[in-house]
C-alpha positions in Angstrom: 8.1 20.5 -1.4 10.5 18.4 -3.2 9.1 17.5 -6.7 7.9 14.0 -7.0 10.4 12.3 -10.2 9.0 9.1 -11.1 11.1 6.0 -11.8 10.2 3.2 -14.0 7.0 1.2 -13.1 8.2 -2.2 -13.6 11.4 -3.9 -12.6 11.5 -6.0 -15.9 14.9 -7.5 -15.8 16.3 -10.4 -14.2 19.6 -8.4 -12.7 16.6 -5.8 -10.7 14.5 -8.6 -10.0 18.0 -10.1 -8.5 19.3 -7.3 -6.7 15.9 -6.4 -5.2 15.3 -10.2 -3.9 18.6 -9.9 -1.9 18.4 -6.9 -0.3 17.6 -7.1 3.2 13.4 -6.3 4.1 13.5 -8.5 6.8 12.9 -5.8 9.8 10.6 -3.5 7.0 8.8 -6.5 6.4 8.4 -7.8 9.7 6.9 -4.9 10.9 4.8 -4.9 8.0 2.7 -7.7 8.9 2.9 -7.4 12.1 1.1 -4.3 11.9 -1.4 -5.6 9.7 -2.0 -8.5 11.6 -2.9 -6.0 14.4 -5.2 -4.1 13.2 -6.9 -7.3 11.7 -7.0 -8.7 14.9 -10.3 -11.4 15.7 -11.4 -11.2 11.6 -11.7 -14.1 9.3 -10.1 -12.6 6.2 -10.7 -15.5 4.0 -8.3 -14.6 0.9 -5.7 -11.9 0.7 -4.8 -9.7 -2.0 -0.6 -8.5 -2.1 -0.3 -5.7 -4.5 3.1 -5.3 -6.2 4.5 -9.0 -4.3 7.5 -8.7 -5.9 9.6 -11.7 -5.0 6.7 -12.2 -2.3 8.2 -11.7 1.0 5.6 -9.9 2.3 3.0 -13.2 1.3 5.3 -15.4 2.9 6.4 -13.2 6.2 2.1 -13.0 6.8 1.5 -16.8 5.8 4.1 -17.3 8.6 2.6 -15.6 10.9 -0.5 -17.1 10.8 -3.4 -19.4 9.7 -6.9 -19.3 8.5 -6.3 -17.6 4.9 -5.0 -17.7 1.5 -2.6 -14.7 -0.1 -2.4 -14.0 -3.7 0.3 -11.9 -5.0 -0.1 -10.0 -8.0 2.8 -8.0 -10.2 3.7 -6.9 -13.2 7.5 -8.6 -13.6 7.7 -12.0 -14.3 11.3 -12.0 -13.2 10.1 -11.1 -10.0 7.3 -13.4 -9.7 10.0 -16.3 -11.1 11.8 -15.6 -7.9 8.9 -15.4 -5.9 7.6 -18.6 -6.8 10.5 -20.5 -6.2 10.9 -18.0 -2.3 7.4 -19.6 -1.7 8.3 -23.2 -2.7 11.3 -23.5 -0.3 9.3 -21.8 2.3 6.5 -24.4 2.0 3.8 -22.4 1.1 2.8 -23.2 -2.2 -0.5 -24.4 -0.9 -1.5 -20.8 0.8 0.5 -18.4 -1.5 -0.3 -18.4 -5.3 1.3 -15.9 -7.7 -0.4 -14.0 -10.8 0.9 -11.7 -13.2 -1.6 -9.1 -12.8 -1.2 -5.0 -13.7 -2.5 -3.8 -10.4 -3.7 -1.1 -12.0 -6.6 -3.3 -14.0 -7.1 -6.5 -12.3 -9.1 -9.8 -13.6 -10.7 -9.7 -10.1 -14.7 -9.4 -9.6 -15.7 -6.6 -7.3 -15.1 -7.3 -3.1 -13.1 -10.5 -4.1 -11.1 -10.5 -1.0 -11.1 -10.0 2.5 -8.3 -7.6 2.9 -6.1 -6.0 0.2 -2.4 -5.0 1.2 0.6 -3.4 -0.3 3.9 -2.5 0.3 6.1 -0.1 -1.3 4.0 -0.5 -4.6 2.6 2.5 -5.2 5.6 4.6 -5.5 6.6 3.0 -8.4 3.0 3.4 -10.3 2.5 7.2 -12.3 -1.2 7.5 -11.8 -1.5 6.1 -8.3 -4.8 7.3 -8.0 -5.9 4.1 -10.5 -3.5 1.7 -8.2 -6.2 3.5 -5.4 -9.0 2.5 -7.0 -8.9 -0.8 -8.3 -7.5 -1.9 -4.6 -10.8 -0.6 -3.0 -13.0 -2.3 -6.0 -11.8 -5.5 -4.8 -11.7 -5.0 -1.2 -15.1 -7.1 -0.1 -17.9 -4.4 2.2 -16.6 -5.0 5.4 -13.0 -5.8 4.5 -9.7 -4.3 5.3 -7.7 -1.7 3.3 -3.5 -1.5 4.6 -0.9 -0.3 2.3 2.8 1.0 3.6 4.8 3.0 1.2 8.3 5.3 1.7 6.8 9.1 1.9 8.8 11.6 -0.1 10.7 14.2 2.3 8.8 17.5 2.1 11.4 20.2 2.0 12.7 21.5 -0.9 16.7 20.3 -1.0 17.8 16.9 -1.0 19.1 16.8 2.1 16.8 14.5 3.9 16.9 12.1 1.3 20.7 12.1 1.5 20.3 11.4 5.1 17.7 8.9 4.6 19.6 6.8 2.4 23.1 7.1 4.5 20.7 5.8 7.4 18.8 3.0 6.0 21.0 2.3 2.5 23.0 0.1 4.5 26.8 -0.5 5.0 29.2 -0.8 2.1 30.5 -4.3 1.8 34.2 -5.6 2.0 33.7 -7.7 -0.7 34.6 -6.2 -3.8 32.3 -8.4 -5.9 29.6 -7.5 -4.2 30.0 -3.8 -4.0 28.1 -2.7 -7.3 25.1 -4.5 -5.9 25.3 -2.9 -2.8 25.5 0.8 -5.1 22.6 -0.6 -7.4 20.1 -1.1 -4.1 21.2 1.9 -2.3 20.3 4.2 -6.0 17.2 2.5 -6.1 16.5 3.2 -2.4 17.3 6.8 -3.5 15.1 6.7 -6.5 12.6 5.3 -4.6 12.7 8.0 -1.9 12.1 10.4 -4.7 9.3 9.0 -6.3 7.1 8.3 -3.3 3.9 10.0 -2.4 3.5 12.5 1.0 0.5 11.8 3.1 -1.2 14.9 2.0 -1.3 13.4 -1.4 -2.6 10.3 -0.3 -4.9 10.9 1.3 -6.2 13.9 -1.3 -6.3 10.6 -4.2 -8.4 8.1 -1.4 -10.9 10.7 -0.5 -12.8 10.2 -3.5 -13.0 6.5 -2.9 -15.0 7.8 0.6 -11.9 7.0 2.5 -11.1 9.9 5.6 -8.2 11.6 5.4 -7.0 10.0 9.0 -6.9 6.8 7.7 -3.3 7.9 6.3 -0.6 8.7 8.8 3.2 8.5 8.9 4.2 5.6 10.5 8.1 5.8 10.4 10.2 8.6 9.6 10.1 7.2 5.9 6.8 5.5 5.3 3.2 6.3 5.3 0.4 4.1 5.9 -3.0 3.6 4.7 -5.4 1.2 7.1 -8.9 1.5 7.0 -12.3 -1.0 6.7 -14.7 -0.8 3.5 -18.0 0.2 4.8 
C-alpha cells in the first residue's frame, strides 16, 4: 500500500487560501450535496455543521439547494474563512451560513448540537484523524446524520495511479502565462492531497470505535470515499 505522507494541516496563508478559492469544485461539490441531500431525504435537520468550510462552497452549494436549515462552517484558516465570508455575502446567504474559526479537532460545541455534521475533503489534511472522527460524532444530535467525502489514497505500492489521477482530474494547463504557476500550485496540492488521504479500510478501522459499521464507508468515485450513516 502506498504510505500515507501527510501535508500541513492548515492552509494559513492568503496566496493557499487564494489559489484553493479559485480552483474549480463546482462538479465535486455539486455532487457533494446532492448526495447528501439524498440520503437526508424527508428530515428536518435543523442546523448543519461543515467541517473544514474552507472558503465555504460546500455551505453555500447546500444552502442553494434548499430550505428549512442553517449551516455553520468551521476551520482553522482565517484566510480562508475571510474569503468565505465575503463567497457567502455575494451569494446572499449571510442569514443561513455563519462562519467560525473552530479546530475541528476540539470544538466549542455542546454534545448532539446539530442535526447533521458534514465534511468534505477535511480529513486528509488532519494527522490524527481519528480525533477529527470523534469530535464530529460528539456533536452529531441521537438520531442525526453523519456524511463526510474525502480523496482515498491509491492502494498500490508505486505512484502510478496518483500520476494518473492527477493528469485526469488536475485539469488543463492554461495559455495564459500569468496564470500558469497557479494552475502548477493547485495541481501539487491535488497531488499532495492524493497522498495524504485515508483508504476505506482505515476509515472505517478509526469509526468503528465510535459504534459506527464498517459499511457505512464505501468508495464512491474512483478517488473519494464516503462516510454516511445516522447516530443511533
Amino acid at each position: 500500500m502506498l504510505e500515507r505522507v501527510l501535508e500541513p494541516e492548515v492552509m494559513d496563508t492568503a496566496e493557499e487560501a487564494r489559489d484553493y478559492d479559485s480552483m474549480d469544485h463546482a462538479a465535486v461539490n455539486t455532487r457533494f450535496c446532492d448526495d447528501f441531500l439524498v440520503f437526508a431525504t424527508s428530515r428536518s435537520l435543523g442546523r448543519v455543521v461543515d467541517f473544514g468550510t474552507g472558503t465555504a462552497l460546500i455551505p453555500i452549494a447546500l444552502a442553494g439547494r434548499a430550505g428549512g436549515f442553517a449551516v455553520v462552517g468551521i476551520d482553522l484558516s482565517e484566510h480562508m474563512l475571510a474569503l468565505g465570508r465575503a463567497n457567502v455575502a455575494r451569494a446572499g446567504l449571510s442569514a443561513r451560513v455563519s462562519l467560525e474559526l473552530v479546530d475541528a479537532k476540539r470544538t466549542p460545541y455542546e454534545d448532539g448540537a446539530f442535526g447533521a455534521t458534514i465534511s468534505n475533503s477535511i480529513v486528509h489534511h488532519i494527522p490524527e484523524p481519528a480525533l477529527c472522527f470523534a469530535e464530529m460524532w460528539r456533536v452529531t444530535a441521537k438520531g442525526g446524520l453523519l456524511f463526510v467525502r474525502d480523496l482515498h489514497r491509491p492502494e498500490n505500492e508505486s505512484e502510478g495511479e496518483v500520476d494518473r489521477l492527477v493528469a485526469l482530474y488536475g485539469g488543463e494547463a492554461p495559455a495564459d502565462p500569468a496564470r500558469v504557476a497557479s494552475f502548477e500550485s493547485q495541481r501539487a496540492l491535488f497531488r499532495a492531497s492524493l497522498c495524504a488521504a485515508l483508504t476505506v479500510a482505515e476509515v472505517a478501522t478509526m469509526v468503528a470505535p465510535l459504534g459506527v459499521p464498517a459499511s457505512a464507508v464505501k468508495m464512491t468515485s474512483d478517488r473519494h470515499w464516503t462516510l454516511a450513516c445516522e447516530k443511533p
